[in-house]
PDB file of N, CA, C, O and CB in Angstrom:
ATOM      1  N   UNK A   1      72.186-138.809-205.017  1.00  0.00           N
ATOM      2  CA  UNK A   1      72.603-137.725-205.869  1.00  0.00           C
ATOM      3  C   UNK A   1      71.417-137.139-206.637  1.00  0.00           C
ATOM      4  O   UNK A   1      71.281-135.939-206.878  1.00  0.00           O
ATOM      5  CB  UNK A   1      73.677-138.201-206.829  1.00  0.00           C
ATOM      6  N   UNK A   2      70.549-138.138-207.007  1.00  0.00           N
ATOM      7  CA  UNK A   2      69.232-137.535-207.745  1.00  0.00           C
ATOM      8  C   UNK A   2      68.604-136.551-207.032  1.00  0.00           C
ATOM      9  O   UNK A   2      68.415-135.429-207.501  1.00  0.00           O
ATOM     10  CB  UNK A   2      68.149-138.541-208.015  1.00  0.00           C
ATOM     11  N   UNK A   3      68.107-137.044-205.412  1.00  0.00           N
ATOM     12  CA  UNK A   3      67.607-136.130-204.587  1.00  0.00           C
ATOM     13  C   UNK A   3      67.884-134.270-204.919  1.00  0.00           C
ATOM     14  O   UNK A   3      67.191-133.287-205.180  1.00  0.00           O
ATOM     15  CB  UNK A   3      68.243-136.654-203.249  1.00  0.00           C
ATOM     16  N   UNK A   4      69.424-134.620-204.694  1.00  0.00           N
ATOM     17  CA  UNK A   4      70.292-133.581-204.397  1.00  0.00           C
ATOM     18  C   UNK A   4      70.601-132.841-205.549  1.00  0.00           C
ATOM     19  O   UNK A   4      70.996-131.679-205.463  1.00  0.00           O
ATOM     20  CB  UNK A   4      71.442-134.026-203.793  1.00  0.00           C
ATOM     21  N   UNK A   5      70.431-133.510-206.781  1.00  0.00           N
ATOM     22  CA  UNK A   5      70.416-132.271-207.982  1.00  0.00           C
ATOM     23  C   UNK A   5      68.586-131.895-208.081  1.00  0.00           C
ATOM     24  O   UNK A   5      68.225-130.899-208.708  1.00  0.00           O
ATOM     25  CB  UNK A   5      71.204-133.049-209.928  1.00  0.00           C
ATOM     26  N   UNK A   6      67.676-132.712-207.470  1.00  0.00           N
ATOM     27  CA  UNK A   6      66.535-132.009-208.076  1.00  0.00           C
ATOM     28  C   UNK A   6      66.425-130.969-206.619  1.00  0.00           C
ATOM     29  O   UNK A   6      65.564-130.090-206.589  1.00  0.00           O
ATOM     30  CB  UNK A   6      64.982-133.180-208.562  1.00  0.00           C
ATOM     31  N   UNK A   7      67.289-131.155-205.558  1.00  0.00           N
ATOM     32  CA  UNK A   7      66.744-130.000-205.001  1.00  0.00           C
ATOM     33  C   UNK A   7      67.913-128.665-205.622  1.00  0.00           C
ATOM     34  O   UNK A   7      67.623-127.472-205.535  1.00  0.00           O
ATOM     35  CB  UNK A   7      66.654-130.248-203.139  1.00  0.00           C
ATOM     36  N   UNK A   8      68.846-129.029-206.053  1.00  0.00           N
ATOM     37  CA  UNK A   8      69.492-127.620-206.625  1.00  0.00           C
ATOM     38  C   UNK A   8      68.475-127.002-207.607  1.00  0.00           C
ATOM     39  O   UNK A   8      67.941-125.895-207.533  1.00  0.00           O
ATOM     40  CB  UNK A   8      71.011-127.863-207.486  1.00  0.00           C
ATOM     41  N   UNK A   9      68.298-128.121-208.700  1.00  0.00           N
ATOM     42  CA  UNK A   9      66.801-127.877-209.768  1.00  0.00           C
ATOM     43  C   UNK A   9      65.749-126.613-208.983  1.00  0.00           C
ATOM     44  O   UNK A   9      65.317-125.633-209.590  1.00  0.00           O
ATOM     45  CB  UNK A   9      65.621-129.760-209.846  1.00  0.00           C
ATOM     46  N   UNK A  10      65.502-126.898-207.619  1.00  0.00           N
ATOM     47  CA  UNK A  10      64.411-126.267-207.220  1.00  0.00           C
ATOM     48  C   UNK A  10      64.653-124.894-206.738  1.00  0.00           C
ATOM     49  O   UNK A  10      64.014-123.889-207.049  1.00  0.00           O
ATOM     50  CB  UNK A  10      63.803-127.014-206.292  1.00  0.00           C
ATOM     51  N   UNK A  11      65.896-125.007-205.750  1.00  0.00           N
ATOM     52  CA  UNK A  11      66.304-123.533-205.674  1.00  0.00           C
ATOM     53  C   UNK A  11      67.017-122.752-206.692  1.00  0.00           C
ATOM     54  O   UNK A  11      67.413-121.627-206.390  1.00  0.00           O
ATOM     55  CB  UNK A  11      67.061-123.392-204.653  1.00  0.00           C
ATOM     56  N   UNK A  12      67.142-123.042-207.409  1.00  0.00           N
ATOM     57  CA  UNK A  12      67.600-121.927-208.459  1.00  0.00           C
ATOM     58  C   UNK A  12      66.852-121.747-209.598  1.00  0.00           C
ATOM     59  O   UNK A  12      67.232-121.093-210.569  1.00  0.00           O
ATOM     60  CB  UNK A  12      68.894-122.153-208.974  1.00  0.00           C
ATOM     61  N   UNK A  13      65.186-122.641-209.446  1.00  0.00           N
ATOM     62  CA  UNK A  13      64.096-122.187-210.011  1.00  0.00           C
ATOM     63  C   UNK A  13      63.303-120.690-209.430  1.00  0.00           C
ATOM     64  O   UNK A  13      62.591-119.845-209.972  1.00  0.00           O
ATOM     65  CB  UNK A  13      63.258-123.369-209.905  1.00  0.00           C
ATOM     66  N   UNK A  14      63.894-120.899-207.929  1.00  0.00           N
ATOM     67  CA  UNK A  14      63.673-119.648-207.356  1.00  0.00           C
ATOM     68  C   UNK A  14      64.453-118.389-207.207  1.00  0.00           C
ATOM     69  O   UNK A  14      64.176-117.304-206.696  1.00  0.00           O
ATOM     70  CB  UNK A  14      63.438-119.897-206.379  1.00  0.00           C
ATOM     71  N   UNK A  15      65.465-118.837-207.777  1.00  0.00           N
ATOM     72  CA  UNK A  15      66.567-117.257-208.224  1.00  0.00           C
ATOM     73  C   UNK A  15      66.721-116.876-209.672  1.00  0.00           C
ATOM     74  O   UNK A  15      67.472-115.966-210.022  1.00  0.00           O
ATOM     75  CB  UNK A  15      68.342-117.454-207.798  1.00  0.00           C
ATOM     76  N   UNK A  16      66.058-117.528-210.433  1.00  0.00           N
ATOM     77  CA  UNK A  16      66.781-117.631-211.814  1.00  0.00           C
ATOM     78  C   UNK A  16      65.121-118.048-212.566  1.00  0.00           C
ATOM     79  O   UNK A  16      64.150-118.720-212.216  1.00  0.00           O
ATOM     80  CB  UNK A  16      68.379-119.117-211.916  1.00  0.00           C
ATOM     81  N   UNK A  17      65.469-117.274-213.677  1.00  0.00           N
ATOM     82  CA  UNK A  17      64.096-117.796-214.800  1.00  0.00           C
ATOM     83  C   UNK A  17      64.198-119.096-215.055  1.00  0.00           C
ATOM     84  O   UNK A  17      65.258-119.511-215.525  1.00  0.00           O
ATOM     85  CB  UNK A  17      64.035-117.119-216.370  1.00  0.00           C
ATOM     86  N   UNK A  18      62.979-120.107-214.763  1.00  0.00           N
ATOM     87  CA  UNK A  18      63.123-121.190-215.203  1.00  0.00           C
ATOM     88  C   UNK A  18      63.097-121.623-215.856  1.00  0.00           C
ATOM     89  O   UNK A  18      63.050-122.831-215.620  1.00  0.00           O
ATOM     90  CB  UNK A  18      62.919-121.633-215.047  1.00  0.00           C
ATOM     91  N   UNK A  19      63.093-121.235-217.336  1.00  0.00           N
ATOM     92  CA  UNK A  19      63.440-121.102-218.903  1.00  0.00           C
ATOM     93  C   UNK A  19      64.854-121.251-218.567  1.00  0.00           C
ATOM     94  O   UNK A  19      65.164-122.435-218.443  1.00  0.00           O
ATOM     95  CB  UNK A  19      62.984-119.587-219.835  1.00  0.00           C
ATOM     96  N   UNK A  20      65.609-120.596-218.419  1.00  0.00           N
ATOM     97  CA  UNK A  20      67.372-120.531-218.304  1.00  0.00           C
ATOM     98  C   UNK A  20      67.611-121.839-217.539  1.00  0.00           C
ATOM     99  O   UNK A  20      68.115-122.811-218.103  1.00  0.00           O
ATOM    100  CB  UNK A  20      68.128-119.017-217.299  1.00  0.00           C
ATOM    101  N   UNK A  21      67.162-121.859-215.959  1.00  0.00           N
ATOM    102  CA  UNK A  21      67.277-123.521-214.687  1.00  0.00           C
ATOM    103  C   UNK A  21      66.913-124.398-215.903  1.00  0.00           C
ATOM    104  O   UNK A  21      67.812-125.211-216.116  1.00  0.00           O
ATOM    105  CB  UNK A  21      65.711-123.801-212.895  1.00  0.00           C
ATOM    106  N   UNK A  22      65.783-124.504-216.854  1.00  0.00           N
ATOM    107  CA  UNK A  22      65.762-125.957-217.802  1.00  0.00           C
ATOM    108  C   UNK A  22      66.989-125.953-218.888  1.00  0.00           C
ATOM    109  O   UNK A  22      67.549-126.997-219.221  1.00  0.00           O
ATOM    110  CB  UNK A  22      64.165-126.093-218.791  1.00  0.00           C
ATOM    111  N   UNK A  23      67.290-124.868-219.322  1.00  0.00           N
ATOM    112  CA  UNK A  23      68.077-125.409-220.197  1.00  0.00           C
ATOM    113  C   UNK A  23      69.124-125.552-220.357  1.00  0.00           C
ATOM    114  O   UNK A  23      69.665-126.031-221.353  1.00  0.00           O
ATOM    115  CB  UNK A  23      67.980-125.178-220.872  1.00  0.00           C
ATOM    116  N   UNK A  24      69.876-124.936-218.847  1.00  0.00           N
ATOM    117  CA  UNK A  24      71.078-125.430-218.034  1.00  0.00           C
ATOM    118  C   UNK A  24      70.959-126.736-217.351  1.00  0.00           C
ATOM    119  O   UNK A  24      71.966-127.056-216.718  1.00  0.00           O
ATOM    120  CB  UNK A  24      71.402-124.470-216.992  1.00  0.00           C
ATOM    121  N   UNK A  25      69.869-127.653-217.326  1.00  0.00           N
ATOM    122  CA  UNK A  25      69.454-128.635-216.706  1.00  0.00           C
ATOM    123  C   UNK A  25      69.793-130.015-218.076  1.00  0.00           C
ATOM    124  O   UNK A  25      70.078-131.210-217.985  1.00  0.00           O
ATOM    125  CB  UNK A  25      67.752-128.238-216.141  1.00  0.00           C
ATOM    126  N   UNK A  26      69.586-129.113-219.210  1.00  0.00           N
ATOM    127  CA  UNK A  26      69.192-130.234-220.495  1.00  0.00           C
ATOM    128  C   UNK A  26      71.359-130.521-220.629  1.00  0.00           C
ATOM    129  O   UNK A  26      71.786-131.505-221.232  1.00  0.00           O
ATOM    130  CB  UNK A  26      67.925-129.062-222.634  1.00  0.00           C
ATOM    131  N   UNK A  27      72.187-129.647-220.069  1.00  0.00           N
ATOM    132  CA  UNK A  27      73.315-129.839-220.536  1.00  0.00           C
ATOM    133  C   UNK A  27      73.684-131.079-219.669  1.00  0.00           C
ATOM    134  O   UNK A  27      74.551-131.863-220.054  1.00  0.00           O
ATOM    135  CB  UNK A  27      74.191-128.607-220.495  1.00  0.00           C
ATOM    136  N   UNK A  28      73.369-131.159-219.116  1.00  0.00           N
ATOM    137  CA  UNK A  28      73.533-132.617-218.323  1.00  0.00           C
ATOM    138  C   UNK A  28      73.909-134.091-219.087  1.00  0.00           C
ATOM    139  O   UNK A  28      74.769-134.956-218.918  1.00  0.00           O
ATOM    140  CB  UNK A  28      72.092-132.895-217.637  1.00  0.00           C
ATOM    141  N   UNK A  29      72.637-133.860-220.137  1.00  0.00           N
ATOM    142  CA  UNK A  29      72.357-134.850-221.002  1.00  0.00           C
ATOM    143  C   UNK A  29      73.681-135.113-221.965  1.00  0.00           C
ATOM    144  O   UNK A  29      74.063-136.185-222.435  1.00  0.00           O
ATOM    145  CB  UNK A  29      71.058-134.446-221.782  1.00  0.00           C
ATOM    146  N   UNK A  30      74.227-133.867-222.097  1.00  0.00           N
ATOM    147  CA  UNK A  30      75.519-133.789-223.134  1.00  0.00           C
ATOM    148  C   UNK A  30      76.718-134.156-221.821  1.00  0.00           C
ATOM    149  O   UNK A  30      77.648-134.845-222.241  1.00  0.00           O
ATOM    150  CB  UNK A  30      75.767-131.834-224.101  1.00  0.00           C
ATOM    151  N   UNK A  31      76.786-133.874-220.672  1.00  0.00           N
ATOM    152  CA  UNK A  31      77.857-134.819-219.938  1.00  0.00           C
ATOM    153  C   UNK A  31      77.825-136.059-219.614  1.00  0.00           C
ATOM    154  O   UNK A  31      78.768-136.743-219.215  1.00  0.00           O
ATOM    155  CB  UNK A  31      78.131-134.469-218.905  1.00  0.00           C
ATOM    156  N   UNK A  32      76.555-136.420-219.807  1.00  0.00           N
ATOM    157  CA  UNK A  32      76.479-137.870-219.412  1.00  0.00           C
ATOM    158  C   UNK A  32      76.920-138.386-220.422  1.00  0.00           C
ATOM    159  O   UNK A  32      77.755-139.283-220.310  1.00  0.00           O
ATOM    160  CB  UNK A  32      75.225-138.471-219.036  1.00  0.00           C
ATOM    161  N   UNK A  33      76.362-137.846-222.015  1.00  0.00           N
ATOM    162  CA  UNK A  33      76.558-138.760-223.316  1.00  0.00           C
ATOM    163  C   UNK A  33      78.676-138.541-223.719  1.00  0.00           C
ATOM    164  O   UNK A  33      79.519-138.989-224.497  1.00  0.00           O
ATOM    165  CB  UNK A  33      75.144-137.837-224.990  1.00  0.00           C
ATOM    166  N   UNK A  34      78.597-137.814-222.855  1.00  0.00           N
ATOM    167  CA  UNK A  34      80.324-137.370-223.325  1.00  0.00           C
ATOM    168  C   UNK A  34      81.135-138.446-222.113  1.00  0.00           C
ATOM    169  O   UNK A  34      82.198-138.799-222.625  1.00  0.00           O
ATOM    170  CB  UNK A  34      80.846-135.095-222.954  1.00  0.00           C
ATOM    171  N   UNK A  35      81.036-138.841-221.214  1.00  0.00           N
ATOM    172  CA  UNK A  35      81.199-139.566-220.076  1.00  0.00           C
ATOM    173  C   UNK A  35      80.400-141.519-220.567  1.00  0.00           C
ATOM    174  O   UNK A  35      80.914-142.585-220.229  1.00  0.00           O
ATOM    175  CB  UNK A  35      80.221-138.439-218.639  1.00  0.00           C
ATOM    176  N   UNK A  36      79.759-141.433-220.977  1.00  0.00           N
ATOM    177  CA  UNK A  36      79.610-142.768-221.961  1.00  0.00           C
ATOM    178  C   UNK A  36      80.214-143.230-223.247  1.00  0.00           C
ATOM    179  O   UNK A  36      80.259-144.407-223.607  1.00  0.00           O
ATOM    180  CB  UNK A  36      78.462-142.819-222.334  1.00  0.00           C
ATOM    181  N   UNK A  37      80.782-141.966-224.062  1.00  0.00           N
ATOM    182  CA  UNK A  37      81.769-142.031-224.879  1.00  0.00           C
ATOM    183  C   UNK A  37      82.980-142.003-224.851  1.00  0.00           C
ATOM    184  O   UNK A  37      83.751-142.290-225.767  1.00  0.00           O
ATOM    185  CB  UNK A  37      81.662-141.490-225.420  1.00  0.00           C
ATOM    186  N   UNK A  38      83.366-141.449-223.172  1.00  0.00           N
ATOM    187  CA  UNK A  38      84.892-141.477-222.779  1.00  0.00           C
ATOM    188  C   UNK A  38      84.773-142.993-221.705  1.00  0.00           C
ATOM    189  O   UNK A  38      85.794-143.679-221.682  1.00  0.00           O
ATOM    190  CB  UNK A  38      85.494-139.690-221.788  1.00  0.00           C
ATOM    191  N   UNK A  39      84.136-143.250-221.256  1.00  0.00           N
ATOM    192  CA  UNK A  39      84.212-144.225-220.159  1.00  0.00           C
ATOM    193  C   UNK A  39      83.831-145.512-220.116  1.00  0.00           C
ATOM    194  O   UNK A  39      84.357-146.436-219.496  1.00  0.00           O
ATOM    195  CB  UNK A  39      83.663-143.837-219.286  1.00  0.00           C
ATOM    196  N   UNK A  40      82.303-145.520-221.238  1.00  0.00           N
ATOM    197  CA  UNK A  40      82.090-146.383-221.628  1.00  0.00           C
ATOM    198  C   UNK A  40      82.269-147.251-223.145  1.00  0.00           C
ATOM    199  O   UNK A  40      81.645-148.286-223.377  1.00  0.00           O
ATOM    200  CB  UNK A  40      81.307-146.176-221.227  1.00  0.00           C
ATOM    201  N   UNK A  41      83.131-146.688-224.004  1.00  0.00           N
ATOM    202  CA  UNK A  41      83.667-146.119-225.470  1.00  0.00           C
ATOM    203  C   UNK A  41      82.451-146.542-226.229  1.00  0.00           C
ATOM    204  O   UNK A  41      82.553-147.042-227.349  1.00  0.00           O
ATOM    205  CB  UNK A  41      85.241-146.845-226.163  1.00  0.00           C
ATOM    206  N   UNK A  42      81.085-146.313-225.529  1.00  0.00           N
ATOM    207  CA  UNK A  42      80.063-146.344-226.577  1.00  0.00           C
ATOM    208  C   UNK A  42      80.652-145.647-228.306  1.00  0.00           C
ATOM    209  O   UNK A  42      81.730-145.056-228.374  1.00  0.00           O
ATOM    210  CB  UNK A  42      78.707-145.349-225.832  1.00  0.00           C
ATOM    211  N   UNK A  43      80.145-145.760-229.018  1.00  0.00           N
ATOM    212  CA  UNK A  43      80.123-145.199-230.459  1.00  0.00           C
ATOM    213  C   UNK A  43      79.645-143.699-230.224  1.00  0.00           C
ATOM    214  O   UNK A  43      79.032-143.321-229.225  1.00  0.00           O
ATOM    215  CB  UNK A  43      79.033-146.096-231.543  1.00  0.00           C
ATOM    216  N   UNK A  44      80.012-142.926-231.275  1.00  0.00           N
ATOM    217  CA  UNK A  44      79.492-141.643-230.979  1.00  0.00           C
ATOM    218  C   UNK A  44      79.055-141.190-232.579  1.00  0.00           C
ATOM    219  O   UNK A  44      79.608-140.531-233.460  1.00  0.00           O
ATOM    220  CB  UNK A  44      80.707-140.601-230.136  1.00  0.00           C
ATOM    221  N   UNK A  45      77.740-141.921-232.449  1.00  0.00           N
ATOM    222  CA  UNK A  45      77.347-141.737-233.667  1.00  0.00           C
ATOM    223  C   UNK A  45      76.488-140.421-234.347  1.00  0.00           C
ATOM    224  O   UNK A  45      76.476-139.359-233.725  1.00  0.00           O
ATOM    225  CB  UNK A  45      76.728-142.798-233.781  1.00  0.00           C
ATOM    226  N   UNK A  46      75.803-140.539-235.594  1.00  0.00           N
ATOM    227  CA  UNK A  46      75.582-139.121-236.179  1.00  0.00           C
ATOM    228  C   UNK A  46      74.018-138.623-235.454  1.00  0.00           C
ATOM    229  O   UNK A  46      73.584-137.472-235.391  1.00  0.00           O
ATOM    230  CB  UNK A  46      75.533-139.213-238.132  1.00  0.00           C
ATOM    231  N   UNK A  47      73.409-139.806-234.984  1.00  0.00           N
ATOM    232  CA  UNK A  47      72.242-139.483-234.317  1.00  0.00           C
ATOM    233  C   UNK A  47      72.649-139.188-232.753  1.00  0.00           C
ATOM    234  O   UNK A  47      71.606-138.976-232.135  1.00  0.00           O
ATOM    235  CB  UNK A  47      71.180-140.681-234.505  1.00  0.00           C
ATOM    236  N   UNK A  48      73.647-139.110-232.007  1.00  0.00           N
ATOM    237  CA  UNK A  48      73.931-138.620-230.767  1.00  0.00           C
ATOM    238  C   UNK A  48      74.920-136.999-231.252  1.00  0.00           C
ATOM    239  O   UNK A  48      75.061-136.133-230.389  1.00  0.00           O
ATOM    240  CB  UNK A  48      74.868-140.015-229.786  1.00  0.00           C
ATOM    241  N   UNK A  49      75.384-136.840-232.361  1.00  0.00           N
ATOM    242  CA  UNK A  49      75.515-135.638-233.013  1.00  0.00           C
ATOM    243  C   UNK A  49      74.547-134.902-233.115  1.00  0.00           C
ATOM    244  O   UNK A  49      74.635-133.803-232.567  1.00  0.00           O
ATOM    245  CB  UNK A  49      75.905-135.729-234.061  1.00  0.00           C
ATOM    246  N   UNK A  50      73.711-135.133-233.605  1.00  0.00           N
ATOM    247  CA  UNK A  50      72.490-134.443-233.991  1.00  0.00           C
ATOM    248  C   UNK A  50      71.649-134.064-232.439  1.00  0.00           C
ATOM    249  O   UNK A  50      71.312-132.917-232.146  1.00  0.00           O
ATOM    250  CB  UNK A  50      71.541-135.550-235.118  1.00  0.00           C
ATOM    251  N   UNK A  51      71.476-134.935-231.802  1.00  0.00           N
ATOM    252  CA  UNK A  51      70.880-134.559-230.199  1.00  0.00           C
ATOM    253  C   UNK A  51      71.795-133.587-229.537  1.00  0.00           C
ATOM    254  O   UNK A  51      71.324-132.769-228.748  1.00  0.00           O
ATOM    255  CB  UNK A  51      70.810-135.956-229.108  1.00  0.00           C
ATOM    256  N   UNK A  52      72.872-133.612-229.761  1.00  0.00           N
ATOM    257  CA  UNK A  52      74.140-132.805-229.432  1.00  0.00           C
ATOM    258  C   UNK A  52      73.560-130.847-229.578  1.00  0.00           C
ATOM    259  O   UNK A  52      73.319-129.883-228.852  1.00  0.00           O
ATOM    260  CB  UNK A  52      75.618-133.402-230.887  1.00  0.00           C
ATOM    261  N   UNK A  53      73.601-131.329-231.369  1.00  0.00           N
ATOM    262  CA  UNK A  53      73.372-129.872-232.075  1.00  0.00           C
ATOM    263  C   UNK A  53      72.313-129.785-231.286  1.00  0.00           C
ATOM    264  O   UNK A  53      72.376-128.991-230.347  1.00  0.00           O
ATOM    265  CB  UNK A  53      73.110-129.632-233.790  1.00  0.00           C
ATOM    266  N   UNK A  54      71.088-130.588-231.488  1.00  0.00           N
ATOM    267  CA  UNK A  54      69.181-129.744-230.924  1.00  0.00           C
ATOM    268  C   UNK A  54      69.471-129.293-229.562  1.00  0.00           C
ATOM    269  O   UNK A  54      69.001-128.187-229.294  1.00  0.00           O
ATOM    270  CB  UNK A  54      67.420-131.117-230.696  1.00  0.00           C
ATOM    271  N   UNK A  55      70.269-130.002-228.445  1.00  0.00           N
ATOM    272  CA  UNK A  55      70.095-128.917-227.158  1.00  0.00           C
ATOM    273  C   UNK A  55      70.770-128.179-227.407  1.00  0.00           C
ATOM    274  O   UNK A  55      70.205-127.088-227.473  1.00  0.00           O
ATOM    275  CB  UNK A  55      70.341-129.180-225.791  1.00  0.00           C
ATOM    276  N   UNK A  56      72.178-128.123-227.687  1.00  0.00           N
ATOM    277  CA  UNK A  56      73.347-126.622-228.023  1.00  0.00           C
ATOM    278  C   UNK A  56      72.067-125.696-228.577  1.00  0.00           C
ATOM    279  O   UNK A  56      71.661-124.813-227.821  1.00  0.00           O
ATOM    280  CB  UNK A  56      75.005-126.898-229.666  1.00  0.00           C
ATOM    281  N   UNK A  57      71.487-125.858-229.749  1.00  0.00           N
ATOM    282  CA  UNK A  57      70.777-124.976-230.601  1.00  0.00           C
ATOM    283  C   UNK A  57      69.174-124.726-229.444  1.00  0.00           C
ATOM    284  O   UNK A  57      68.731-123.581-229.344  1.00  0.00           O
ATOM    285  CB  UNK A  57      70.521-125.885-232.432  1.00  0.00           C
ATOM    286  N   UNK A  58      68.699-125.518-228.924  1.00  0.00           N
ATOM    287  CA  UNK A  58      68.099-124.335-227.989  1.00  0.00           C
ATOM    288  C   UNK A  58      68.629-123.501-226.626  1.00  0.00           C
ATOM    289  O   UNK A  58      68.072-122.514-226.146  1.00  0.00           O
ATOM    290  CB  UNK A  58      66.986-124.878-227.539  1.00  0.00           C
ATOM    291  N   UNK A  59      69.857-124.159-226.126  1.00  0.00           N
ATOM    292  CA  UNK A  59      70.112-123.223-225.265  1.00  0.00           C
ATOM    293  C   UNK A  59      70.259-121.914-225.952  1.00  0.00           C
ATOM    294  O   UNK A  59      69.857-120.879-225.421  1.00  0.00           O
ATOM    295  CB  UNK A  59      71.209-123.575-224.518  1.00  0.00           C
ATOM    296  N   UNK A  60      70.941-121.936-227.359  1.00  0.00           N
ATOM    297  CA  UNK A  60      71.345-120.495-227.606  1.00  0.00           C
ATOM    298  C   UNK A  60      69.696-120.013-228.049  1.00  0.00           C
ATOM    299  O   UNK A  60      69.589-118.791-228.156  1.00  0.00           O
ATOM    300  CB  UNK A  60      72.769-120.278-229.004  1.00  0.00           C
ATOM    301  N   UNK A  61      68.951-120.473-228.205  1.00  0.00           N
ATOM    302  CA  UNK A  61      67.780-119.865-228.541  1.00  0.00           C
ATOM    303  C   UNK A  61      67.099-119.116-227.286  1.00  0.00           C
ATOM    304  O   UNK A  61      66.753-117.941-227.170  1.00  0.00           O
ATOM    305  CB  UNK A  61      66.893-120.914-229.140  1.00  0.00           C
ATOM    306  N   UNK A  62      67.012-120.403-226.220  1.00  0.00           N
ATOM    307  CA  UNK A  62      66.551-119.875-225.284  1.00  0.00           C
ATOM    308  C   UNK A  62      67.281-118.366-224.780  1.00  0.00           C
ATOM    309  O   UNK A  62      66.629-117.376-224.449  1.00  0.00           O
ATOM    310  CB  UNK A  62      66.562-120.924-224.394  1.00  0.00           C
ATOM    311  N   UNK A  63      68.809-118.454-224.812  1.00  0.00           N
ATOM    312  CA  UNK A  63      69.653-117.171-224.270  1.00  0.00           C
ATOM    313  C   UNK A  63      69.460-116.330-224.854  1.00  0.00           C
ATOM    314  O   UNK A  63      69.723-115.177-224.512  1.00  0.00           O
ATOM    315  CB  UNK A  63      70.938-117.123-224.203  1.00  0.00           C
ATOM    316  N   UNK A  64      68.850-116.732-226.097  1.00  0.00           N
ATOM    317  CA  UNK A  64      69.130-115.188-227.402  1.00  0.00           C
ATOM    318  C   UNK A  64      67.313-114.756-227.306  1.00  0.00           C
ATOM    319  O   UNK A  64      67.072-113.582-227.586  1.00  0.00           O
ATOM    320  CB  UNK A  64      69.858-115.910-229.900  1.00  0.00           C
ATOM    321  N   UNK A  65      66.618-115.265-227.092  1.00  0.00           N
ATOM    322  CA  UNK A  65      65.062-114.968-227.261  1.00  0.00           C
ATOM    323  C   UNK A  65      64.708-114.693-225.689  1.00  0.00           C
ATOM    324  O   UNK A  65      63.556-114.415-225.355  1.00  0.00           O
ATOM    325  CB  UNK A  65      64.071-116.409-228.020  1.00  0.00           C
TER     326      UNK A  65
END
C-alpha cells in the first residue's frame, strides 16, 4: 500500500501544484490519528488537538495564499 500511495503522491505531483499534493498528503496524518482513536481507543489528548489545529491551519493557509 505504501508503494501505491507514493506512486499516487507522484502522479498528481504532475497534475496538480505540489504545494496543494503536500498538503492533501499531510491529511492522512489526521485519518490515521482519528482511526487510532476510534480503533485503537488511544486517548485523544490536547497535544494530538493541537497537531490537529497546525495541519487544518496550514492547509487553509496553503489554499488561501
Amino acid at each position: 500500500m505504501q508503494l501505491l500511495s507514493y506512486g499516487v503522491v507522484i502522479w498528481a505531483m504532475s497534475y496538480a501544484p505540489i504545494v496543494l499534493v503536500a498538503a492533501l498528503r499531510e491529511t492522512s496524518v489526521l485519518f490515521a490519528m482519528l482511526l487510532s482513536v476510534i480503533l485503537l481507543r488511544e486517548p485523544f489528548s490536547k497535544m494530538r488537538l493541537l497537531a490537529c489545529v497546525v495541519i487544518v491551519a496550514g492547509i487553509i493557509g496553503t489554499k488561501l495564499g
